[in-house]
Short mmCIF file of the C-alpha atoms (twelve columns), coordinates in Angstrom:
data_MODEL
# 
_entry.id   MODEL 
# 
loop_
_atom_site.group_PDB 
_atom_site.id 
_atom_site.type_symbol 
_atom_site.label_atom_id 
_atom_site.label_alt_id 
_atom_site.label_comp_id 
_atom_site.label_asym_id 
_atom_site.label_seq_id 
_atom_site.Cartn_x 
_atom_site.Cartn_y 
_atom_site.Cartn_z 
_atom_site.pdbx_PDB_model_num 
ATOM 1   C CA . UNK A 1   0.000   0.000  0.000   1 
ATOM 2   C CA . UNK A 2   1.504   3.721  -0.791  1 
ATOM 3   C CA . UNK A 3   1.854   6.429  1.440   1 
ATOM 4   C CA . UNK A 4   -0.899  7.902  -0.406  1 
ATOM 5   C CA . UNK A 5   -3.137  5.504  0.067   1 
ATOM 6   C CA . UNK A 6   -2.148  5.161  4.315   1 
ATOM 7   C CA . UNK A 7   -2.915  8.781  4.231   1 
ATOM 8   C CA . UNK A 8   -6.251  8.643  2.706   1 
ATOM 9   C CA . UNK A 9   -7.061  5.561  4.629   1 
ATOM 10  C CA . UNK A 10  -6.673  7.628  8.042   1 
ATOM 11  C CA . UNK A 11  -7.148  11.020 8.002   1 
ATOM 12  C CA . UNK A 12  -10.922 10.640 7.868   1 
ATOM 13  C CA . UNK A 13  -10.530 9.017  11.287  1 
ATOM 14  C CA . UNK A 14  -9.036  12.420 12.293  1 
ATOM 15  C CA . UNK A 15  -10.893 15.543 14.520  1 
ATOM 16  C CA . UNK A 16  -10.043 18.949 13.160  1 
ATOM 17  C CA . UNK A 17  -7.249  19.598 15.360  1 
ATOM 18  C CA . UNK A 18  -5.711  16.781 13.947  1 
ATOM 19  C CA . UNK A 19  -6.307  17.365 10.448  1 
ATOM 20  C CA . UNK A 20  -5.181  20.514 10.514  1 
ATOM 21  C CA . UNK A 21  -2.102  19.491 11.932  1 
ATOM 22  C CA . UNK A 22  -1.282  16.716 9.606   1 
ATOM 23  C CA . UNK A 23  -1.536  19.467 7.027   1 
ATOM 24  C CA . UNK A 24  1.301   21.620 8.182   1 
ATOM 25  C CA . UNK A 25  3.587   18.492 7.862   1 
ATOM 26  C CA . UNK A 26  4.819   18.302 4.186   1 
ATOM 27  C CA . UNK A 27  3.373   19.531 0.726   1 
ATOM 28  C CA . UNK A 28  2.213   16.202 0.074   1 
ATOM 29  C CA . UNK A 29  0.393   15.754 3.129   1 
ATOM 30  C CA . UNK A 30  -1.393  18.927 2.696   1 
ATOM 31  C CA . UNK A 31  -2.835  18.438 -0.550  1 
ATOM 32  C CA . UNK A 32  -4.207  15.228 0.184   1 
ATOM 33  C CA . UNK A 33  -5.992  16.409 3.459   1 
ATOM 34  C CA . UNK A 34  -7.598  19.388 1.687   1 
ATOM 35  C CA . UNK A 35  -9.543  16.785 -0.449  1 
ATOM 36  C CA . UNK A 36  -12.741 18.156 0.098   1 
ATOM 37  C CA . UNK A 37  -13.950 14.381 1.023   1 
ATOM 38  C CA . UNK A 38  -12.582 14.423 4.571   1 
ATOM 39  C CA . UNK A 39  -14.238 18.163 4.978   1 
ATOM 40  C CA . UNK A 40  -17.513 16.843 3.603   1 
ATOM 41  C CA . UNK A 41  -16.920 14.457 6.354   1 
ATOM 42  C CA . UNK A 42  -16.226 16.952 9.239   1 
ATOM 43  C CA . UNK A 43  -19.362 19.439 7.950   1 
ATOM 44  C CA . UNK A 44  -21.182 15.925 8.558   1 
ATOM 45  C CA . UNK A 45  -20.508 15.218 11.831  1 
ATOM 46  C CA . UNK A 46  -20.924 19.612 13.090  1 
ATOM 47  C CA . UNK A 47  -23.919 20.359 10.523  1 
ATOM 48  C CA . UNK A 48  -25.335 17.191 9.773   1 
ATOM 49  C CA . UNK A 49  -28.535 18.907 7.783   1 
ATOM 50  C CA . UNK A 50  -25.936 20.430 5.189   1 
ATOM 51  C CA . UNK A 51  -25.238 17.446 3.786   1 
ATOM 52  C CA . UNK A 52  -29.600 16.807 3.077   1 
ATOM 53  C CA . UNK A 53  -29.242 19.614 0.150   1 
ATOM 54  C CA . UNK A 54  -26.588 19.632 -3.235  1 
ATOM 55  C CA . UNK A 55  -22.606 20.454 -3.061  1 
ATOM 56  C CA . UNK A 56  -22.679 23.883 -1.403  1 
ATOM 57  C CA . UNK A 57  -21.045 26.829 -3.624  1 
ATOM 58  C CA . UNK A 58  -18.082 26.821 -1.564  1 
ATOM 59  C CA . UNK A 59  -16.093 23.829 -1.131  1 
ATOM 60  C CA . UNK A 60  -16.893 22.108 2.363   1 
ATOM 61  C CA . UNK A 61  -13.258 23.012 2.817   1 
ATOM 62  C CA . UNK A 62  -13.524 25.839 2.902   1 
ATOM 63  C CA . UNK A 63  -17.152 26.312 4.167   1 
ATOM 64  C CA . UNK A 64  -15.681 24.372 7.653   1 
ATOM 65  C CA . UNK A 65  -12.814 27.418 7.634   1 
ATOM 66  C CA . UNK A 66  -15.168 29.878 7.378   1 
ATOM 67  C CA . UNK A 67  -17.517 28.925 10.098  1 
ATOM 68  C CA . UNK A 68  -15.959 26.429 12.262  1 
ATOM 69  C CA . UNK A 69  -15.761 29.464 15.305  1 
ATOM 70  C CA . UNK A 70  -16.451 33.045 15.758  1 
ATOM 71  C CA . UNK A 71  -15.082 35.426 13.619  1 
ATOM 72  C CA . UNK A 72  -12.748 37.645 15.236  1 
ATOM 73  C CA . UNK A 73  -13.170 41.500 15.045  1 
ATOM 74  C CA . UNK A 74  -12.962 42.855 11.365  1 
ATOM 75  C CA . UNK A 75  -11.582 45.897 10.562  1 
ATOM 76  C CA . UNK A 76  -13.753 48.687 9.731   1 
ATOM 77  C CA . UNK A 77  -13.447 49.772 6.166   1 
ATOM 78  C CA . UNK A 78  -12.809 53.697 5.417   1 
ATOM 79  C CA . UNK A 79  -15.511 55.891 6.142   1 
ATOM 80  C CA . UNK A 80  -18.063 57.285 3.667   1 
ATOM 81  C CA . UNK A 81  -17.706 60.876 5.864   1 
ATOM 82  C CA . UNK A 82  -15.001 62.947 6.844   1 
ATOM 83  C CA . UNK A 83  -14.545 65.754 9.604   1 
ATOM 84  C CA . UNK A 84  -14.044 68.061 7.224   1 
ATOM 85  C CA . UNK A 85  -17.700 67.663 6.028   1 
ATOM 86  C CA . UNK A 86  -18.970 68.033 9.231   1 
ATOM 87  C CA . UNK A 87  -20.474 70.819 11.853  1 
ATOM 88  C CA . UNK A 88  -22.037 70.777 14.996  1 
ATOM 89  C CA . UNK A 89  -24.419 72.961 16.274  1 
ATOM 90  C CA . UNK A 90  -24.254 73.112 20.051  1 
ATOM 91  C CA . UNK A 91  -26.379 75.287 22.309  1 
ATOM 92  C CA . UNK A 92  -26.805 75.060 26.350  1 
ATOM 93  C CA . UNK A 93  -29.063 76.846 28.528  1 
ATOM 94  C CA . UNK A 94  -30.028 77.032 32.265  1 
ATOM 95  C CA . UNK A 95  -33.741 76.733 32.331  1 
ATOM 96  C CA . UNK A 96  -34.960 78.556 29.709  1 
ATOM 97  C CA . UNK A 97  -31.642 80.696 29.191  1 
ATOM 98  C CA . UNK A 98  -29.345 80.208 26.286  1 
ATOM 99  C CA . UNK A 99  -25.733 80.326 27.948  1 
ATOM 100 C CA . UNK A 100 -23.935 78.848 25.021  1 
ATOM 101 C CA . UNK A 101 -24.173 79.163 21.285  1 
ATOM 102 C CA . UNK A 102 -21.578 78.297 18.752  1 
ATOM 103 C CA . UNK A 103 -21.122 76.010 15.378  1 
ATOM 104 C CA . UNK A 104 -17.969 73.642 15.442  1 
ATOM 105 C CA . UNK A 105 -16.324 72.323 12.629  1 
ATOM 106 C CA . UNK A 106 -15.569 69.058 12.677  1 
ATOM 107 C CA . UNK A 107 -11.818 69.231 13.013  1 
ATOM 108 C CA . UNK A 108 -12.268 71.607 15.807  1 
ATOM 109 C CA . UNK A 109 -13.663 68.340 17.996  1 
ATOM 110 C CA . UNK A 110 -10.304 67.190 16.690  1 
ATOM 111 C CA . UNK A 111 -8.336  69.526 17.817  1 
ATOM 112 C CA . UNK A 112 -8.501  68.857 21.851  1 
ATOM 113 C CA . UNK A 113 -7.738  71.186 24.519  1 
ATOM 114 C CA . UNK A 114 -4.073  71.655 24.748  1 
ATOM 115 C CA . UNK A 115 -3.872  73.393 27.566  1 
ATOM 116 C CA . UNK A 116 -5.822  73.000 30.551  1 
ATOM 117 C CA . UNK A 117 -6.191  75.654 32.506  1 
ATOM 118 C CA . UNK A 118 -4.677  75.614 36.251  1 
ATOM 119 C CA . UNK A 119 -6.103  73.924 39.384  1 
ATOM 120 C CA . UNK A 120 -7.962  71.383 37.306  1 
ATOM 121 C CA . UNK A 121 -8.470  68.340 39.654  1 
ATOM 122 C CA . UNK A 122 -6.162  65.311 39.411  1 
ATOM 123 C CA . UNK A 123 -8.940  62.834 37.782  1 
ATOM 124 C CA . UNK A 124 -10.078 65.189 35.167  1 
ATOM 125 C CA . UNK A 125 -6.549  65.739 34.182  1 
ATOM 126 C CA . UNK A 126 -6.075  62.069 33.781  1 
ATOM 127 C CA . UNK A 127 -9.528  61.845 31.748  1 
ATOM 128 C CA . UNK A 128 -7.877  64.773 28.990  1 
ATOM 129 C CA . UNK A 129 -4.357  63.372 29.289  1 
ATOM 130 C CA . UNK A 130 -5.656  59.588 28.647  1 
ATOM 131 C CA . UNK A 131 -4.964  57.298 25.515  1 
ATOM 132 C CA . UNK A 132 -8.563  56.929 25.161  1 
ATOM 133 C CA . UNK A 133 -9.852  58.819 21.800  1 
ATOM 134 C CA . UNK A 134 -11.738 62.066 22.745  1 
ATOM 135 C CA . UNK A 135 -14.043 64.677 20.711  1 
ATOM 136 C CA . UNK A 136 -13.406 68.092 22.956  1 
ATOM 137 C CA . UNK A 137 -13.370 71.388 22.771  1 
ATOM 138 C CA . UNK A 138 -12.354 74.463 24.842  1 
ATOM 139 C CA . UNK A 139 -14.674 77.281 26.017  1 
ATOM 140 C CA . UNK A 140 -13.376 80.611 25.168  1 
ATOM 141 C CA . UNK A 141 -15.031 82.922 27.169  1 
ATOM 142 C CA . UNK A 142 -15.769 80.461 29.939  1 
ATOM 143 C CA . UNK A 143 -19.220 80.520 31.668  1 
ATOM 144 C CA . UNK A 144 -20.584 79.573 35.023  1 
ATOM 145 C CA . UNK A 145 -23.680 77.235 35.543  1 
ATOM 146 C CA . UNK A 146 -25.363 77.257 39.617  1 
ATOM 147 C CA . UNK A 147 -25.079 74.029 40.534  1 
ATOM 148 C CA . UNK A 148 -28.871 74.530 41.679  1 
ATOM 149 C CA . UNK A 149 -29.692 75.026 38.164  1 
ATOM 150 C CA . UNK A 150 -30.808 72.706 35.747  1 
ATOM 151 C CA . UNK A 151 -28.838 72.879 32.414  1 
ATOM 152 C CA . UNK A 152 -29.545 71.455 29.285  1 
ATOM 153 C CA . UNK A 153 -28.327 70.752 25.800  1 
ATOM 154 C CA . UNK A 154 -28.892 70.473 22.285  1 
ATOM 155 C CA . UNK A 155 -26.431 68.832 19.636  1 
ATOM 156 C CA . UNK A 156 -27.467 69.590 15.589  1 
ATOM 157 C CA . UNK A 157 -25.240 67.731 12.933  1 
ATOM 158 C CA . UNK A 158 -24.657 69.019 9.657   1 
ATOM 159 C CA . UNK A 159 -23.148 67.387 6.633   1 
ATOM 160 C CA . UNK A 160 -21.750 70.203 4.219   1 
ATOM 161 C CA . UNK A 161 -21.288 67.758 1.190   1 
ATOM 162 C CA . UNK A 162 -25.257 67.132 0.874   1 
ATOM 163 C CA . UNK A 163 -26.444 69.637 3.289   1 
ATOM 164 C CA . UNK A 164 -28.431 67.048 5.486   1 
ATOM 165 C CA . UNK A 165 -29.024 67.381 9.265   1 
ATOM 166 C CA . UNK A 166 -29.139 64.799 11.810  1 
ATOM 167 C CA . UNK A 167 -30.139 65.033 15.709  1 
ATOM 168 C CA . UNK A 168 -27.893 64.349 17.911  1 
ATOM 169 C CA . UNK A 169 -29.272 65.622 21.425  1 
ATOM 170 C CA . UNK A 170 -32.729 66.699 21.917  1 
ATOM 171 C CA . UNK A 171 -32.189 68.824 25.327  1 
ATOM 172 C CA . UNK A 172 -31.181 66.193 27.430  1 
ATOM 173 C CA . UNK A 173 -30.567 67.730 30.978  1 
ATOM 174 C CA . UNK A 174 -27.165 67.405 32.657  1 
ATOM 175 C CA . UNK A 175 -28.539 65.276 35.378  1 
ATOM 176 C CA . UNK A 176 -25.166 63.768 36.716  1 
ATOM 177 C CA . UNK A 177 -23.079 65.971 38.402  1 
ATOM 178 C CA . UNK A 178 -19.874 64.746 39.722  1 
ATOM 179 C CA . UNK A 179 -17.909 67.129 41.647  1 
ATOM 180 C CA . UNK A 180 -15.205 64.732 42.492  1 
ATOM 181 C CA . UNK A 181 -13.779 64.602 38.572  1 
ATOM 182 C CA . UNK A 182 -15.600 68.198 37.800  1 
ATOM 183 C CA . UNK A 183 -17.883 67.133 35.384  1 
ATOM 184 C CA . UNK A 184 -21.751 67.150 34.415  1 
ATOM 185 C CA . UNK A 185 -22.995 64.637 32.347  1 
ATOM 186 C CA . UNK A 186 -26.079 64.831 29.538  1 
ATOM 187 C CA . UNK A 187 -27.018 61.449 27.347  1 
ATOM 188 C CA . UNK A 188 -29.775 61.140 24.424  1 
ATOM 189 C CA . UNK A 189 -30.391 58.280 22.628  1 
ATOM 190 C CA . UNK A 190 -29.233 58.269 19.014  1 
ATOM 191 C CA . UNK A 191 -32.067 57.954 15.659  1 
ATOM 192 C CA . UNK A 192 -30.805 56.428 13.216  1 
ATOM 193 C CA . UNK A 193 -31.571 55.965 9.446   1 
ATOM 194 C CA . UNK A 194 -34.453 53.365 8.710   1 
ATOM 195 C CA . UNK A 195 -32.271 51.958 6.587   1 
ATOM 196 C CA . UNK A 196 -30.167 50.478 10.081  1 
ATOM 197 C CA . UNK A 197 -33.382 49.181 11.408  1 
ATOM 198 C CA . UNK A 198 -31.792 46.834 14.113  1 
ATOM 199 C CA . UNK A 199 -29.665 49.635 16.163  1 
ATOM 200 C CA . UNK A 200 -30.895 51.232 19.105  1 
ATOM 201 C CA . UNK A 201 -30.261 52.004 22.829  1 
ATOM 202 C CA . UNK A 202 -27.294 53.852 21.357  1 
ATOM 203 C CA . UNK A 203 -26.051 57.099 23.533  1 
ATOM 204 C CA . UNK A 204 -24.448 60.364 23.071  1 
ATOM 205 C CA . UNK A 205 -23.023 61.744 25.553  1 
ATOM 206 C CA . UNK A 206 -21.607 65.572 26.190  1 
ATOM 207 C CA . UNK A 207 -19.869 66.216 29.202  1 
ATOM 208 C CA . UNK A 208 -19.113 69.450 30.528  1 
ATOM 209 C CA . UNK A 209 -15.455 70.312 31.954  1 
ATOM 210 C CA . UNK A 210 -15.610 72.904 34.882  1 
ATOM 211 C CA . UNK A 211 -13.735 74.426 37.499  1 
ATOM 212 C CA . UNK A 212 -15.228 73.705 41.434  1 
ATOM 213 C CA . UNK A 213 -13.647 75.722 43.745  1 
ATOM 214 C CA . UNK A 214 -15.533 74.181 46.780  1 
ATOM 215 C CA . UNK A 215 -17.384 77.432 48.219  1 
ATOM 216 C CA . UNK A 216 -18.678 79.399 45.422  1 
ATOM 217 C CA . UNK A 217 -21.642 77.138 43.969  1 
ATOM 218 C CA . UNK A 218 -20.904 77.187 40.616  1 
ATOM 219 C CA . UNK A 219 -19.465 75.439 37.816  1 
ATOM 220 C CA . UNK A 220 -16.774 77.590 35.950  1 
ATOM 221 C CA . UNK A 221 -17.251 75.848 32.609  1 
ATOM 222 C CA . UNK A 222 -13.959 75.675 30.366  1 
ATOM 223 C CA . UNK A 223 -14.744 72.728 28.056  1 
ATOM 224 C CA . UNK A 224 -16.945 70.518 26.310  1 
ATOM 225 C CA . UNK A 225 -16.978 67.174 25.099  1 
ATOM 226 C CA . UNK A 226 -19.230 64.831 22.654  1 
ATOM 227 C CA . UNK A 227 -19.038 61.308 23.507  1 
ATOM 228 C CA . UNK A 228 -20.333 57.871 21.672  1 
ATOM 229 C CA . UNK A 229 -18.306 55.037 24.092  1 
ATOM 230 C CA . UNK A 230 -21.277 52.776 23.875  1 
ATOM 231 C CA . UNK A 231 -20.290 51.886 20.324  1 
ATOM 232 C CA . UNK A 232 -17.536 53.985 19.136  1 
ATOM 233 C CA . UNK A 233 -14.246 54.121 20.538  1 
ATOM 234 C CA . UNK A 234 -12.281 55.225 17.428  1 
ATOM 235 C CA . UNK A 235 -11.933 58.154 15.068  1 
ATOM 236 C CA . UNK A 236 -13.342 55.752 11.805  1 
ATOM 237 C CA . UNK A 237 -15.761 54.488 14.210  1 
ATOM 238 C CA . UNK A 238 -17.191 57.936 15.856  1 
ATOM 239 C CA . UNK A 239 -17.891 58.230 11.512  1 
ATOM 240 C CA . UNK A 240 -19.204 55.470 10.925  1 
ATOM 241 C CA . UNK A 241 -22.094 56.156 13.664  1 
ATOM 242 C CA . UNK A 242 -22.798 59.739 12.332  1 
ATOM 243 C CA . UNK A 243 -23.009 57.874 8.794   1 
ATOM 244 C CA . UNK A 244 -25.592 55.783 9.844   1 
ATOM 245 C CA . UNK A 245 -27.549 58.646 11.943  1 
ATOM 246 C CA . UNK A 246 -31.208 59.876 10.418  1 
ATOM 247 C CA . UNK A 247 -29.917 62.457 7.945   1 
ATOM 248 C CA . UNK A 248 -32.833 65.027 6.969   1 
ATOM 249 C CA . UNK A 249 -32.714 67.647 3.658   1 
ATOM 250 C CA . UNK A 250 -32.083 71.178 5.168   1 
ATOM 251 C CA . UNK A 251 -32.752 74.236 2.584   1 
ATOM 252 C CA . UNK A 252 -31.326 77.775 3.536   1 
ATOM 253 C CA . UNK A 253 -33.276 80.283 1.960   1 
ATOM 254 C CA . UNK A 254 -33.819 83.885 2.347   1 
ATOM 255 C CA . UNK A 255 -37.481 84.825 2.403   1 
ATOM 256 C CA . UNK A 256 -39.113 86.868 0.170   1 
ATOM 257 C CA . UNK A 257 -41.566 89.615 0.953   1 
ATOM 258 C CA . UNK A 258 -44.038 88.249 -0.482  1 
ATOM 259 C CA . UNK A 259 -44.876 84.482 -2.108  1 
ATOM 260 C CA . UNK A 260 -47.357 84.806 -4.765  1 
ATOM 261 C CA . UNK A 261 -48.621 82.738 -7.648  1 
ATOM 262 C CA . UNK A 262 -46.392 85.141 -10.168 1 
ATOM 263 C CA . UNK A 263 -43.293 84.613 -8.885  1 
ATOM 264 C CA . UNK A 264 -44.155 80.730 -7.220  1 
ATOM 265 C CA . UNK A 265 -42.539 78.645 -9.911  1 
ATOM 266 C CA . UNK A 266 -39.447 81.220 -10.268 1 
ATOM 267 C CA . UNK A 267 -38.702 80.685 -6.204  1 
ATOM 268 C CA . UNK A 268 -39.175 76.951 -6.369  1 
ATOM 269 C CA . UNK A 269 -36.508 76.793 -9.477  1 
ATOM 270 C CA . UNK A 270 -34.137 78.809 -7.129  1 
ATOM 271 C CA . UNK A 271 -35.150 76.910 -4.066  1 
ATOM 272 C CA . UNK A 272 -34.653 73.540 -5.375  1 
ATOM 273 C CA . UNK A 273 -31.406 74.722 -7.601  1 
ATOM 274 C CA . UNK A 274 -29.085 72.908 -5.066  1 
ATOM 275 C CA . UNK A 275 -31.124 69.264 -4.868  1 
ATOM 276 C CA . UNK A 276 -31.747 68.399 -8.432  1 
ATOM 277 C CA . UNK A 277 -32.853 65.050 -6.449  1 
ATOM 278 C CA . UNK A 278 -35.982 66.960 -4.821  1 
ATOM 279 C CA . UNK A 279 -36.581 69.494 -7.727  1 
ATOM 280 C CA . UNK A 280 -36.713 66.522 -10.237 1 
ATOM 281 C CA . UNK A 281 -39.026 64.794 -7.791  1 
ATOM 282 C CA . UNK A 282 -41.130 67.655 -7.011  1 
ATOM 283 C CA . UNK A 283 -43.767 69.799 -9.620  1 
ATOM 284 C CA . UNK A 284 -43.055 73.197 -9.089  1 
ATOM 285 C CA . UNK A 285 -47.026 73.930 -9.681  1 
ATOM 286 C CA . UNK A 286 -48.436 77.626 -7.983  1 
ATOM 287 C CA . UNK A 287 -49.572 77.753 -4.467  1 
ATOM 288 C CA . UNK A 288 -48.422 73.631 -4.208  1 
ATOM 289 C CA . UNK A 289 -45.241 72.467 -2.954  1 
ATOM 290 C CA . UNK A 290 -44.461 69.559 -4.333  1 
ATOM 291 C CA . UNK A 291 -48.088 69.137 -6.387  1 
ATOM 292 C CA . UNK A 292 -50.017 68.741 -3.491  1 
ATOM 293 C CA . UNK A 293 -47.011 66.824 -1.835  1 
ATOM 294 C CA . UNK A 294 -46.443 67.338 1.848   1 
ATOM 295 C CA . UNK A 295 -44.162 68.916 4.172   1 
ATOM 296 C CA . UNK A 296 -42.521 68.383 7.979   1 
ATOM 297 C CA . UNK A 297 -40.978 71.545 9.374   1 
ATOM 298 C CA . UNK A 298 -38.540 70.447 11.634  1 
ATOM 299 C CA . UNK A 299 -37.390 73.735 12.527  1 
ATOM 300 C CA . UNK A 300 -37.119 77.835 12.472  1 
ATOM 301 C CA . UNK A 301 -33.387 79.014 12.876  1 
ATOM 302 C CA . UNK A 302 -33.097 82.986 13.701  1 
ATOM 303 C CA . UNK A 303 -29.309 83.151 13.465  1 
ATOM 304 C CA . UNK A 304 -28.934 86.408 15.121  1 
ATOM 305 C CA . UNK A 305 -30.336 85.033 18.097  1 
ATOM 306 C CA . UNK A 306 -28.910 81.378 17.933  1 
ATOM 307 C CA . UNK A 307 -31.747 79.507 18.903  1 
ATOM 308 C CA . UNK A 308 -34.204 77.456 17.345  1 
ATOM 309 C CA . UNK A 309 -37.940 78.841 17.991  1 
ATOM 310 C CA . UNK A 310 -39.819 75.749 16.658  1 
ATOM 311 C CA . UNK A 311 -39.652 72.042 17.198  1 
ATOM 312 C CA . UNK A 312 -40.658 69.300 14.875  1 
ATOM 313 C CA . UNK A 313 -43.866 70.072 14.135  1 
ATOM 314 C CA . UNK A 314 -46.848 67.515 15.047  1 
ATOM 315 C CA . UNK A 315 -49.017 67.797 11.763  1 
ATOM 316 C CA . UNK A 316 -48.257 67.805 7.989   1 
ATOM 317 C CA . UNK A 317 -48.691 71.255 5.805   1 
ATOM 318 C CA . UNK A 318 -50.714 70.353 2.970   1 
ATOM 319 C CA . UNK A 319 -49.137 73.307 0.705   1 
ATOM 320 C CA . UNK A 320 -46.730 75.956 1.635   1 
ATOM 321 C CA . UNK A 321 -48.781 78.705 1.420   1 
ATOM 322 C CA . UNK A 322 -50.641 77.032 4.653   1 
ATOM 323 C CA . UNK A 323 -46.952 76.674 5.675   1 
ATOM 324 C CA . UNK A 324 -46.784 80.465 5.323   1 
ATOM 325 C CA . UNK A 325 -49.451 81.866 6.576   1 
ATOM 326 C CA . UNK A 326 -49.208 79.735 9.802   1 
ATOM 327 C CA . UNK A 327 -45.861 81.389 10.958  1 
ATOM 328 C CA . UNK A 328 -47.044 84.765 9.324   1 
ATOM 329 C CA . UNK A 329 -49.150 84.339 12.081  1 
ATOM 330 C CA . UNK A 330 -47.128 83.895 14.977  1 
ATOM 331 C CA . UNK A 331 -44.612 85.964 14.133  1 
ATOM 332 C CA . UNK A 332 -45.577 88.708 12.050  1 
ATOM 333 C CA . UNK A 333 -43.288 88.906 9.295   1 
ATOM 334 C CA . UNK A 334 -41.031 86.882 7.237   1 
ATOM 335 C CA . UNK A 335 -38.137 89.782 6.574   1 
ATOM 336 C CA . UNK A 336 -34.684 89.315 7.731   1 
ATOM 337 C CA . UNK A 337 -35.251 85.233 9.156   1 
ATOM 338 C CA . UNK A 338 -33.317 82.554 7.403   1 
ATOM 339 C CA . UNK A 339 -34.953 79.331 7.520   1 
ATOM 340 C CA . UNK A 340 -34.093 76.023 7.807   1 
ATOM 341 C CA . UNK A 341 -36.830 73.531 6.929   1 
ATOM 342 C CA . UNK A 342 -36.851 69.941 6.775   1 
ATOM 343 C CA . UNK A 343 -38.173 68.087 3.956   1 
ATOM 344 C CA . UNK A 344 -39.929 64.964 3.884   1 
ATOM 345 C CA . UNK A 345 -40.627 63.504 1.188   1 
ATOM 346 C CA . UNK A 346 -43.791 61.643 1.136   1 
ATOM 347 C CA . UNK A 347 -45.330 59.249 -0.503  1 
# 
């Protein structure tokens, strides 16, 4: 009897282990153990309803290698987004009082704060100085916060290559504060896209950096930070979660005086001149947006103050003009806003 034929004889009387040992011994020995016979085997005895349907596409060879144990971590693959295509809109008040106001660009989150100022406490100082990867940013001019004040905070997202804006934190209070590292913690759970329908429970977090003193009562603010460590520990990985957030069409526009059927289909060609994909979508016809479709206004931005005066709203516009006249309304003119509005497009 040949070698060959020993060898053929007994390694279907092998366990893995074994196999895969007998493989690593000499050329010969390998290519007779990858005969796909002895795998068909193994698959047998793990999976024995794979062998009830036709050869499987991949060779049981390598159909054992692929899912004999867990996978190990993969390595992400390069994000679709970048820093540089990104801003943050972050505001904080104290009960009803805006205290902060500012738009970050991405890389500024990048950036860190270099230098601390003095008489930080020793575990904040290790938090900053840590390997761990960290989105902050310093406060320049620094403001207080009572500690018997509630705070809260709101976190916008906007992409600048397709104009899209995502929520990040929906006024969340700072309910945890913890003296003993100096900071005051806010979470809000994440939305994401319908198109990741199996993700939730996912947190953002901002923490705010302060100075405690011990006697005054208040928290002299200095920094800020924006925090995803339930899922994403990394630069590629903090992307990958914005990438997968619920990303809304925003339109910038400055308002006319006045929105009549004359000049309707004019405005709607400049309106849409940005999103060929809504224009193309949408009939520009007079006193309709859309043809009768829909909208959602998500919000009213009045830059000049920094704040947002509307929330989502509850019901559906059936034309813009409707849209118009409601906020004519309330606030009594349309000169001098900018508005950002939210479009939905419906079916």
């Amino acid at each position: 009897m040949s070698s060959d034929e020993v060898l053929k004889a007994v390694f279907p009387l092998l366990d893995v282990k074994d196999l895969a040992r007998c493989m690593e011994v000499c050329k010969q020995w390998r290519d007779i153990a990858k005969d796909d016979y002895f795998w068909k085997c193994l698959c047998a005895r793990r999976w024995p309803s794979i062998c009830k349907r036709p050869n499987p596409t991949l060779t049981y060879y390598k159909l054992y290698q692929t899912f004999y144990k867990r996978q190990k971590r993969r390595k992400l693959l390069p994000p679709r987004l970048s820093f540089d295509d990104l801003e943050f809109f972050i505001d904080i008040w104290t009960d009803d009082r805006l205290i902060f106001s500012e738009v970050v660009p991405g890389p500024a989150l990048l950036t860190g704060i270099k230098a601390p100022p003095p008489g930080i406490c020793y575990m904040l100082r290790s938090h900053l100085e840590g390997p761990l990867y960290r989105m902050t940013l310093p406060i320049q001019p620094r403001f207080t916060i009572p500690f018997a004040q509630s705070a809260s905070v709101s976190v916008l997202a906007r992409r600048k290559d397709s104009n899209r804006v995502a929520c990040v934190m929906n006024k969340p209070p700072f309910d945890y504060v913890d003296r003993s590292s100096c900071r005051a913690l806010a979470f809000d759970y994440l939305d994401f896209s319908p198109l990741y329908p199996f993700i939730s429970d996912t947190r953002a977090w901002v923490s705010l950096f302060f100075l405690d003193d011990g006697s005054e009562g208040v928290m002299d603010v200095f920094g800020i930070e924006l925090d995803f460590c339930d899922a994403a520990n990394s630069k590629e990985e903090v992307l990958w979660l914005l990438d997968m957030l619920d990303w809304k069409y925003m339109v910038v526009f400055a308002p006319r005086k006045a929105y009549d059927n004359e000049n309707w289909c004019s405005w709607t060609s400049t309106y849409f001149s940005g999103f060929p994909e809504l224009r193309d979508k949408h009939a520009c016809s007079p006193g309709k947006y859309g043809g009768g479709r829909s909208i959602r206004v998500a919000a009213l931005w009045v830059p000049n103050s920094g704040q947002f005066l509307l929330q989502e709203s509850e019901s559906f516009m059936p034309s813009f003009s409707d849209f118009l006249y409601k906020f004519r309304s309330t606030e009594g003119t349309l000169d001098g806003l900018r508005r950002i509005i939210s479009i939905y497009r419906m079916g």
